[in-house]
VMD Tcl script that builds the backbone (N, CA, C; Angstrom):
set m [mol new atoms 384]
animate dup $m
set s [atomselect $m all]
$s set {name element resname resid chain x y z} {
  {N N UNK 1 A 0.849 -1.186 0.000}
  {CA C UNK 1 A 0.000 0.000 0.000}
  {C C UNK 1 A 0.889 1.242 0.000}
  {N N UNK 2 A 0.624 2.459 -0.860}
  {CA C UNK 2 A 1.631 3.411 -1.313}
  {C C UNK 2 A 0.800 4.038 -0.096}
  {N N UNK 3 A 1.834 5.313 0.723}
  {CA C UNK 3 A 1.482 6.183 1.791}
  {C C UNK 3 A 1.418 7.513 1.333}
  {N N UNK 4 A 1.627 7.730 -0.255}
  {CA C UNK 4 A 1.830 9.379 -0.375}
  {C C UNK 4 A 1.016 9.079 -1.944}
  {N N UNK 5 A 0.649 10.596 -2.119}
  {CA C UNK 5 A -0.507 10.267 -3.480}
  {C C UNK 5 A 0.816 11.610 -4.241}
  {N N UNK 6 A 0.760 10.937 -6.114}
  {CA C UNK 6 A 1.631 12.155 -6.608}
  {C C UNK 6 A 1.284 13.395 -6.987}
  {N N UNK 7 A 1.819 13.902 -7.430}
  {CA C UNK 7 A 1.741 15.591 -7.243}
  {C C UNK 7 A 0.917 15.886 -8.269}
  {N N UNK 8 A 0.603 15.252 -10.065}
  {CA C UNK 8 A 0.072 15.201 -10.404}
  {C C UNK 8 A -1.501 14.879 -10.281}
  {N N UNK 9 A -2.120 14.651 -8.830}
  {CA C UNK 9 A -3.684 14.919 -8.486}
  {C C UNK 9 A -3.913 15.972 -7.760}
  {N N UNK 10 A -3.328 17.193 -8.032}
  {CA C UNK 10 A -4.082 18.319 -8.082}
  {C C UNK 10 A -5.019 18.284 -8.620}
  {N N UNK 11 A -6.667 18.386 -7.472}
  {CA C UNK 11 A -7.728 18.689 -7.959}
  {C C UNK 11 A -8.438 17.320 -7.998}
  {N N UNK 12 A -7.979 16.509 -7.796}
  {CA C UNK 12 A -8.668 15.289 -7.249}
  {C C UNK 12 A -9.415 14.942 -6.147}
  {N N UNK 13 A -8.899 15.261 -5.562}
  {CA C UNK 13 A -9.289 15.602 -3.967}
  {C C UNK 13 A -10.860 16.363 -4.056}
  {N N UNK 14 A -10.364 17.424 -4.411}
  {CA C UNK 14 A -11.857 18.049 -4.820}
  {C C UNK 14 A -13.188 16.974 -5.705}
  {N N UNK 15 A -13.008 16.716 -6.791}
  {CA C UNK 15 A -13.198 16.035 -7.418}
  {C C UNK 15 A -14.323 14.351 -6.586}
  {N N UNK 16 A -13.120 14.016 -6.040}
  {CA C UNK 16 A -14.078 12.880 -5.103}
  {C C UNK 16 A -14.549 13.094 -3.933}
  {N N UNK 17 A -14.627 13.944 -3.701}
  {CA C UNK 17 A -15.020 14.452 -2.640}
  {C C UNK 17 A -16.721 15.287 -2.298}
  {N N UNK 18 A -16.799 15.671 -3.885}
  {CA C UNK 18 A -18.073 16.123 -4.305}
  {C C UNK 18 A -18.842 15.102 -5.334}
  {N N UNK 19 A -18.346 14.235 -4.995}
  {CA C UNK 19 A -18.655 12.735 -5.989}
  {C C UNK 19 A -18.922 11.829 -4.882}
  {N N UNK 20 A -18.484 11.975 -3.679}
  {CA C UNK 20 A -18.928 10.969 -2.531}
  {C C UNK 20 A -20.317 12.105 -2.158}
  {N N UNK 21 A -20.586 13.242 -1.392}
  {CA C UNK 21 A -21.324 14.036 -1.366}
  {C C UNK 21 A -22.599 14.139 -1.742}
  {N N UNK 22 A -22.493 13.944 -3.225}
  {CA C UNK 22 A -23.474 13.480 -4.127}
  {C C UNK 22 A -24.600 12.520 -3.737}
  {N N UNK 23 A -23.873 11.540 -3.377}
  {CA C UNK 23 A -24.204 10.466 -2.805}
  {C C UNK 23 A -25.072 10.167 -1.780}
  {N N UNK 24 A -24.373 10.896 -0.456}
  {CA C UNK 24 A -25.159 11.307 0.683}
  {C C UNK 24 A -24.163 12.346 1.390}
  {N N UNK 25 A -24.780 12.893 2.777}
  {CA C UNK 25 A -24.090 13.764 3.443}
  {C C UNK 25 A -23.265 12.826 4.127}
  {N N UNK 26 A -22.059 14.015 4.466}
  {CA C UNK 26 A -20.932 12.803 5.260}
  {C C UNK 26 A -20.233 14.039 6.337}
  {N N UNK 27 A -19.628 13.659 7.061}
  {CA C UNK 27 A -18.991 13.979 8.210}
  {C C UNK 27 A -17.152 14.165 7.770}
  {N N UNK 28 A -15.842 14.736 7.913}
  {CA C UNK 28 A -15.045 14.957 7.611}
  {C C UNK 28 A -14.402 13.715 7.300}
  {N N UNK 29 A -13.908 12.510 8.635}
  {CA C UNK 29 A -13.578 11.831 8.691}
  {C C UNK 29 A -13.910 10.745 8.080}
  {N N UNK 30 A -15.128 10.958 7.864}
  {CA C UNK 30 A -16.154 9.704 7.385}
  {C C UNK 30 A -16.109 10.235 5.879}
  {N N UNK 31 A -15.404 10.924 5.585}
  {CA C UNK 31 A -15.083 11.064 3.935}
  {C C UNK 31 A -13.700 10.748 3.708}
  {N N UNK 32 A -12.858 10.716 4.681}
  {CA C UNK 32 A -11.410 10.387 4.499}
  {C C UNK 32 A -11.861 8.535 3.957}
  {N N UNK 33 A -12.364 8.119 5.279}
  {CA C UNK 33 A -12.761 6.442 5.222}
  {C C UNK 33 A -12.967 6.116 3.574}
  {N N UNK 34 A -14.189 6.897 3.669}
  {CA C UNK 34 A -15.384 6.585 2.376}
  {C C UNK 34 A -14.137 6.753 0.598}
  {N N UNK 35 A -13.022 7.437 0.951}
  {CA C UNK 35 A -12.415 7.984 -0.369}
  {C C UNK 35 A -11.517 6.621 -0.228}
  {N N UNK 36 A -11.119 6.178 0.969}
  {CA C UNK 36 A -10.169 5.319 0.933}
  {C C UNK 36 A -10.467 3.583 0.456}
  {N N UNK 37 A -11.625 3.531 0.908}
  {CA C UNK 37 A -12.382 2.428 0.748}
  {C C UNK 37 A -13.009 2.351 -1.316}
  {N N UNK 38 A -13.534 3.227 -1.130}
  {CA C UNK 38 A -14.225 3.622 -2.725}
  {C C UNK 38 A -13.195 3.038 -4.010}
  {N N UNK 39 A -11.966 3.819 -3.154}
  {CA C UNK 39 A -10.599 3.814 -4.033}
  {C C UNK 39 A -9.795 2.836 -4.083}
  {N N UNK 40 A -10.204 1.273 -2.784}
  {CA C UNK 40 A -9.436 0.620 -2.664}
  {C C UNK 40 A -8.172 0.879 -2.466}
  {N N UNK 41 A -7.991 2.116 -1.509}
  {CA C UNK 41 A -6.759 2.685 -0.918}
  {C C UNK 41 A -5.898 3.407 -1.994}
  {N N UNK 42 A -6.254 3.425 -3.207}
  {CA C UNK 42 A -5.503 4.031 -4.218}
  {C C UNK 42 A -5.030 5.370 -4.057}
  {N N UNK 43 A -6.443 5.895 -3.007}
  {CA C UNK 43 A -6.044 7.212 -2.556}
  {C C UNK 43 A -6.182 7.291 -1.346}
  {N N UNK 44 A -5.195 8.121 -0.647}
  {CA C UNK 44 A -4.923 7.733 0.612}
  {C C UNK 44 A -5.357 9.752 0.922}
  {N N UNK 45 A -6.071 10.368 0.903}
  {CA C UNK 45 A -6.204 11.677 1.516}
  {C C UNK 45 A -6.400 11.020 3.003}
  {N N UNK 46 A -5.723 11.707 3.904}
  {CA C UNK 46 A -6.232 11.783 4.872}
  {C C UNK 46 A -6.756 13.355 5.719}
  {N N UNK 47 A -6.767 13.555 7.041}
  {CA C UNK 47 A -7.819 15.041 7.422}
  {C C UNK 47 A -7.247 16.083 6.710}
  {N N UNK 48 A -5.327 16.067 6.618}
  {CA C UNK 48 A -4.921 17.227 6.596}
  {C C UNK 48 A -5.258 17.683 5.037}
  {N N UNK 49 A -5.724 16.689 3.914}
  {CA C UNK 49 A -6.519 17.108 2.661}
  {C C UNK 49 A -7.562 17.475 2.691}
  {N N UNK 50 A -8.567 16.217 3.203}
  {CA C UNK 50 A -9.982 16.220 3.301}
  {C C UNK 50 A -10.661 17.932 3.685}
  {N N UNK 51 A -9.744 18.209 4.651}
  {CA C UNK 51 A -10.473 19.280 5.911}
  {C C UNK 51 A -10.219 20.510 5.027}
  {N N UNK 52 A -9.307 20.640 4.498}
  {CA C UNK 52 A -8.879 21.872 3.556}
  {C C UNK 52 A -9.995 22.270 2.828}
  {N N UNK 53 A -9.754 20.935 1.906}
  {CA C UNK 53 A -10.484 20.987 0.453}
  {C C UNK 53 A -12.324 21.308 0.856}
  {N N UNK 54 A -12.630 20.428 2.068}
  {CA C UNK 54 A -14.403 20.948 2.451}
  {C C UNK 54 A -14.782 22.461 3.115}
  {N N UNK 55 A -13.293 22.889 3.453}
  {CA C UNK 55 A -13.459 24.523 4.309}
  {C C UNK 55 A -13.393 25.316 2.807}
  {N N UNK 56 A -12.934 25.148 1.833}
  {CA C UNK 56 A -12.687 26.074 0.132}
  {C C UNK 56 A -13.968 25.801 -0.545}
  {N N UNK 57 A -14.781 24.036 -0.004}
  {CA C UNK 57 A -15.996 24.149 -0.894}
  {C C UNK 57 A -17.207 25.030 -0.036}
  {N N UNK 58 A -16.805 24.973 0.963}
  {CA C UNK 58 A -18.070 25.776 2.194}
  {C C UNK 58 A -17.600 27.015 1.653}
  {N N UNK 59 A -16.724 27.793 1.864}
  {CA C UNK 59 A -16.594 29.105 1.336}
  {C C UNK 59 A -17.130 29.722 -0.182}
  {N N UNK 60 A -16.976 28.619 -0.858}
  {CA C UNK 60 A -17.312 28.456 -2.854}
  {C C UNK 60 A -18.683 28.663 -2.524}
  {N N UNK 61 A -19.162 27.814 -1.473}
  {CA C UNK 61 A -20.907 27.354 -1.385}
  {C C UNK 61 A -20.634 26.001 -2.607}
  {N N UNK 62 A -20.003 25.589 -2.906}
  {CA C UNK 62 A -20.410 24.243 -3.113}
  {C C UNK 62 A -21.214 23.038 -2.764}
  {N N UNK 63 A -20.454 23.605 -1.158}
  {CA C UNK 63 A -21.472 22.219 -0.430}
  {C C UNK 63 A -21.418 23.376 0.819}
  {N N UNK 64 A -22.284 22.828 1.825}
  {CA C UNK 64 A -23.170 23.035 3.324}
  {C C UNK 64 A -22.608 23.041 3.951}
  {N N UNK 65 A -23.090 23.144 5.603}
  {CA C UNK 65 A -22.667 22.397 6.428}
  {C C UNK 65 A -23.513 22.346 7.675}
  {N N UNK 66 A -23.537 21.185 8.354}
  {CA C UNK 66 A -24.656 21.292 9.616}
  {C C UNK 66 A -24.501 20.379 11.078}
  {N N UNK 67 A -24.081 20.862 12.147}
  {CA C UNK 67 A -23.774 20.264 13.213}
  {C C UNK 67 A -24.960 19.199 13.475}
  {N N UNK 68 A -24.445 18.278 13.751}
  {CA C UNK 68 A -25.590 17.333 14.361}
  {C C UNK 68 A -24.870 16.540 15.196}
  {N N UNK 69 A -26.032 16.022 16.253}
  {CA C UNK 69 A -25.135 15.315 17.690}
  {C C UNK 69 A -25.363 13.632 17.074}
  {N N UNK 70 A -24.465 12.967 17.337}
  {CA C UNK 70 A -24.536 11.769 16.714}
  {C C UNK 70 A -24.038 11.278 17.988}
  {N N UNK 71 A -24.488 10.365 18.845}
  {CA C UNK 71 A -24.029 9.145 19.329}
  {C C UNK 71 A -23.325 10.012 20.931}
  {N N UNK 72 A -24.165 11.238 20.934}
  {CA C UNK 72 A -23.417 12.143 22.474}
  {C C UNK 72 A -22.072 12.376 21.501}
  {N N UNK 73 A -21.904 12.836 20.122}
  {CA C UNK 73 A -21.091 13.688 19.913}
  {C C UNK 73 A -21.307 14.376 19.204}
  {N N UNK 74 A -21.016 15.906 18.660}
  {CA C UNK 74 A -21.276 16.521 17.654}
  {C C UNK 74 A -20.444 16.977 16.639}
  {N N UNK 75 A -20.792 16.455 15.505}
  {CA C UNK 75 A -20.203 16.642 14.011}
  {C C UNK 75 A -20.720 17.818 12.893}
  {N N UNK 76 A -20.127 17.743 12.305}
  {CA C UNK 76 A -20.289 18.489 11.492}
  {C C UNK 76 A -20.814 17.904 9.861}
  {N N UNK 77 A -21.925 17.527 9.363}
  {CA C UNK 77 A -21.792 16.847 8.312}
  {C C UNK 77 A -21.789 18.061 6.981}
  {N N UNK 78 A -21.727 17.800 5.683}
  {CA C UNK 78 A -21.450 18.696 4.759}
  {C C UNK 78 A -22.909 18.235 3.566}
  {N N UNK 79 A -23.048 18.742 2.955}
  {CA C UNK 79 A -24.100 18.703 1.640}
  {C C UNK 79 A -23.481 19.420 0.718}
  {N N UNK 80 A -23.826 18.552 -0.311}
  {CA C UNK 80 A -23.391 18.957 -1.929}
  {C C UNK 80 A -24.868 19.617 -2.104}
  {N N UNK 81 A -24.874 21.286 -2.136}
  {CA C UNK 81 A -25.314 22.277 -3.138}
  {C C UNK 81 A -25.490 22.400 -4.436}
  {N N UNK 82 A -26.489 22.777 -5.030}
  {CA C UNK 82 A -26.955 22.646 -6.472}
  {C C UNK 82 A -25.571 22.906 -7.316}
  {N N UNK 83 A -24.952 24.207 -6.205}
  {CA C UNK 83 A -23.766 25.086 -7.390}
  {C C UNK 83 A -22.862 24.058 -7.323}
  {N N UNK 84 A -23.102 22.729 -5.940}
  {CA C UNK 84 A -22.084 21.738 -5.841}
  {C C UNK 84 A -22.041 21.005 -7.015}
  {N N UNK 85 A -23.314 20.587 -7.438}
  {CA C UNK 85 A -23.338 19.729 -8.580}
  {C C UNK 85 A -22.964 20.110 -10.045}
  {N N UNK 86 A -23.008 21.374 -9.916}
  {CA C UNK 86 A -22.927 22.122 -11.328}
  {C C UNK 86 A -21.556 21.652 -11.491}
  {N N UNK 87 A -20.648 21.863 -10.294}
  {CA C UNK 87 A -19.169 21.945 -10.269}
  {C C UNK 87 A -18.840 20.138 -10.501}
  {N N UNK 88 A -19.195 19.646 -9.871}
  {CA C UNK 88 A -19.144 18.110 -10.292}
  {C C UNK 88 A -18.765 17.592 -11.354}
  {N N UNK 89 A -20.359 18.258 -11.820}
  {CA C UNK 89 A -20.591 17.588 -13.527}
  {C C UNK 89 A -19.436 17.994 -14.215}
  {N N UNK 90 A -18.865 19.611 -14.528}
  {CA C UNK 90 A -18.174 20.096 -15.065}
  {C C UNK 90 A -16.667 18.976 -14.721}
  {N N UNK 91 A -15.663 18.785 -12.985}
  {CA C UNK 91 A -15.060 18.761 -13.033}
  {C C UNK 91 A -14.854 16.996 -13.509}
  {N N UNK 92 A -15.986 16.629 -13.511}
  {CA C UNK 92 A -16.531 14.861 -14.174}
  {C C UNK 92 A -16.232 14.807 -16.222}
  {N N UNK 93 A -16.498 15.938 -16.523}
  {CA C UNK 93 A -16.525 15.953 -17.913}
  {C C UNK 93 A -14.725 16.588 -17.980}
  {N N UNK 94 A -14.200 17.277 -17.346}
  {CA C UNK 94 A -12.461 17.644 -17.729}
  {C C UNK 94 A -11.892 16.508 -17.092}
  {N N UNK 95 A -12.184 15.951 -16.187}
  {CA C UNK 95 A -10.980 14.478 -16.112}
  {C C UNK 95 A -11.799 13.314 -16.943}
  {N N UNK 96 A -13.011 13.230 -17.715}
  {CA C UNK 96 A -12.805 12.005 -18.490}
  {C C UNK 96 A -12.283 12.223 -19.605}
  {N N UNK 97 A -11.987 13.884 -19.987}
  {CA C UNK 97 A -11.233 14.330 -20.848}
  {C C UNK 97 A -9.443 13.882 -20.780}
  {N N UNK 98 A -9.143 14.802 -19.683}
  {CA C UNK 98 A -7.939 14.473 -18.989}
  {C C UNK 98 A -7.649 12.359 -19.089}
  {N N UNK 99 A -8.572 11.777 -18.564}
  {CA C UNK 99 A -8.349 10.688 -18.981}
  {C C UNK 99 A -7.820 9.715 -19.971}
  {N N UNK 100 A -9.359 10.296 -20.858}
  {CA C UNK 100 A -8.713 9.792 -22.526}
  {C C UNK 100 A -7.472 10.318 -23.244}
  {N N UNK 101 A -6.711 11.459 -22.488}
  {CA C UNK 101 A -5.455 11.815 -23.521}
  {C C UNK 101 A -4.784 11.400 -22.850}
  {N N UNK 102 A -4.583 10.899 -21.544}
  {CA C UNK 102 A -3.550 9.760 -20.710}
  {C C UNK 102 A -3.374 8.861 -21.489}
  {N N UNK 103 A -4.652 7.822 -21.728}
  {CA C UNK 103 A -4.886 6.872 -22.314}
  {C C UNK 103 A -4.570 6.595 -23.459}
  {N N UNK 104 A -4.410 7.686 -24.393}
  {CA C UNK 104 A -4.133 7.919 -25.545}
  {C C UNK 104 A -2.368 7.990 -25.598}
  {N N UNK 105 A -2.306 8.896 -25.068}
  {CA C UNK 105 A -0.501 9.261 -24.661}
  {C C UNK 105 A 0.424 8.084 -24.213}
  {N N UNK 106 A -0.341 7.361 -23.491}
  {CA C UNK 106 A 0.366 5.645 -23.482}
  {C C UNK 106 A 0.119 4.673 -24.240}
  {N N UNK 107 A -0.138 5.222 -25.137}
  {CA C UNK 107 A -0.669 4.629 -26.293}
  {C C UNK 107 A -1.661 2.979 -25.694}
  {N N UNK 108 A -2.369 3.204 -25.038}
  {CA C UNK 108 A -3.396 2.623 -24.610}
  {C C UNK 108 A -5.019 2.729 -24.902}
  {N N UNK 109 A -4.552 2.866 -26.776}
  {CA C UNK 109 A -6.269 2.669 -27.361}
  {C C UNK 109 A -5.678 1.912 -29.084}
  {N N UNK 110 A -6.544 1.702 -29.432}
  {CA C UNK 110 A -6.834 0.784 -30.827}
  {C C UNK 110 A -6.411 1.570 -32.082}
  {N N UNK 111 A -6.262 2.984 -31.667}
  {CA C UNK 111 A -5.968 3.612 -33.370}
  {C C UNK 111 A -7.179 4.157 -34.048}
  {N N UNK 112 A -8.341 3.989 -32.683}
  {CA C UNK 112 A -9.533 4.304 -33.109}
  {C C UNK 112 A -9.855 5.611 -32.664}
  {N N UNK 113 A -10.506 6.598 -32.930}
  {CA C UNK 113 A -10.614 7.841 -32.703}
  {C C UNK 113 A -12.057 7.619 -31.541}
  {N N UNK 114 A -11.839 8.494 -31.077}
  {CA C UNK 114 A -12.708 7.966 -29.674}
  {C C UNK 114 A -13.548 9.824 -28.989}
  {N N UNK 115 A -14.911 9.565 -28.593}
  {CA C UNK 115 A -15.258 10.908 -28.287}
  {C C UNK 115 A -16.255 10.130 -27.292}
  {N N UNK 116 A -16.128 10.990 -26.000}
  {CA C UNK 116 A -17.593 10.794 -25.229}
  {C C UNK 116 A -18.874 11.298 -25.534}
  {N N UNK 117 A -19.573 9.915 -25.857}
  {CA C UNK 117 A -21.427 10.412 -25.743}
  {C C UNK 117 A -21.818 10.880 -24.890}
  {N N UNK 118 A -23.124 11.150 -25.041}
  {CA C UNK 118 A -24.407 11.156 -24.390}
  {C C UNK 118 A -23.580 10.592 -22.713}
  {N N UNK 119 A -23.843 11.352 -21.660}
  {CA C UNK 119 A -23.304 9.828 -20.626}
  {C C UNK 119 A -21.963 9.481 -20.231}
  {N N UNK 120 A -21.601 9.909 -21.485}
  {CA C UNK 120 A -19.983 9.962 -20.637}
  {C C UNK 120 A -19.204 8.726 -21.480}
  {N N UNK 121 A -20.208 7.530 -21.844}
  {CA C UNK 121 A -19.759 6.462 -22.352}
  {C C UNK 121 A -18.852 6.612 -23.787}
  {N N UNK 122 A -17.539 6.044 -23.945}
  {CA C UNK 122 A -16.839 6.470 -25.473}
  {C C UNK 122 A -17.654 5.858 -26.255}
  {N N UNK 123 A -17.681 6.248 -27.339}
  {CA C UNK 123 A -18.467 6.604 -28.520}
  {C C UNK 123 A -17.189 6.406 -29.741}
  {N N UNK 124 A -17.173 4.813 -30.411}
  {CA C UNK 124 A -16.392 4.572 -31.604}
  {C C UNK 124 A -16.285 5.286 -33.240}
  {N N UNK 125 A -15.597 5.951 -33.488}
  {CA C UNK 125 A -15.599 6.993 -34.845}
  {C C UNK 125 A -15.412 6.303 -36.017}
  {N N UNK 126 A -14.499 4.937 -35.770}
  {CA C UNK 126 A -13.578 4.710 -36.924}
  {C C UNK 126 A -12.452 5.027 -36.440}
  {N N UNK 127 A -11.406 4.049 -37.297}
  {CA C UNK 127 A -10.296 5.138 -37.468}
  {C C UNK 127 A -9.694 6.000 -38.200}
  {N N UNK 128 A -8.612 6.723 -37.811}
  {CA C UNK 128 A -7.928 7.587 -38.425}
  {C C UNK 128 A -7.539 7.573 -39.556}
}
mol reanalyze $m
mol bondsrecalc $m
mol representation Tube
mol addrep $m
């Protein structure tokens, strides 16, 4: 299991973080868990990311936030905001972008020219 994530996921963090959100409301810690698990440890954020990146989306108004006592303790859980989702979708459509020219750049496709549909799903052109 790798202990450090590379420098190249700038903006990832963000990214899954409003992609777990989505989902349901979550608590700080309980998004560190939820990213680590999701990711099969691939990504290892722990608070000193997590906590950053949800204090820049509360300020954006991306997402919420709302104390609640859970269990004789009180947390803080977060909500993904409409403007949260707007930001989502958008930062969902530049990394499957970002993706396919990885993919491409390691030369890890068929020679086939490739565009996302409807959905996100690639969409076969032919080739070149």
């Amino acid at each position: 299991m790798r202990r450090t994530n590379p420098n190249f996921l700038n903006g990832v963090p963000e990214l899954v973080v409003l992609s777990l959100l989505a989902r349901q409301d979550m608590y700080g810690y309980e998004l560190v868990k939820a990213i680590q698990a999701k990711t099969r440890e691939a990504f290892t954020f722990g608070e000193g990311c997590v906590y950053p990146v949800l204090h820049y989306l509360e300020e954006t108004r991306l997402v919420s936030s709302e104390r609640r006592e859970v269990g004789g303790r009180t947390r803080t859980y977060y909500r993904l905001s409409a403007r949260g989702q707007k930001r989502l979708e958008s930062l969902t459509q530049d990394w499957k972008q970002v993706s396919l020219g990885i993919s491409l750049a390691l030369g890890e496709h068929t020679g086939e020219r490739v565009c996302h549909a409807e959905g996100g799903a690639p969409a076969r052109l032919g080739r070149r």
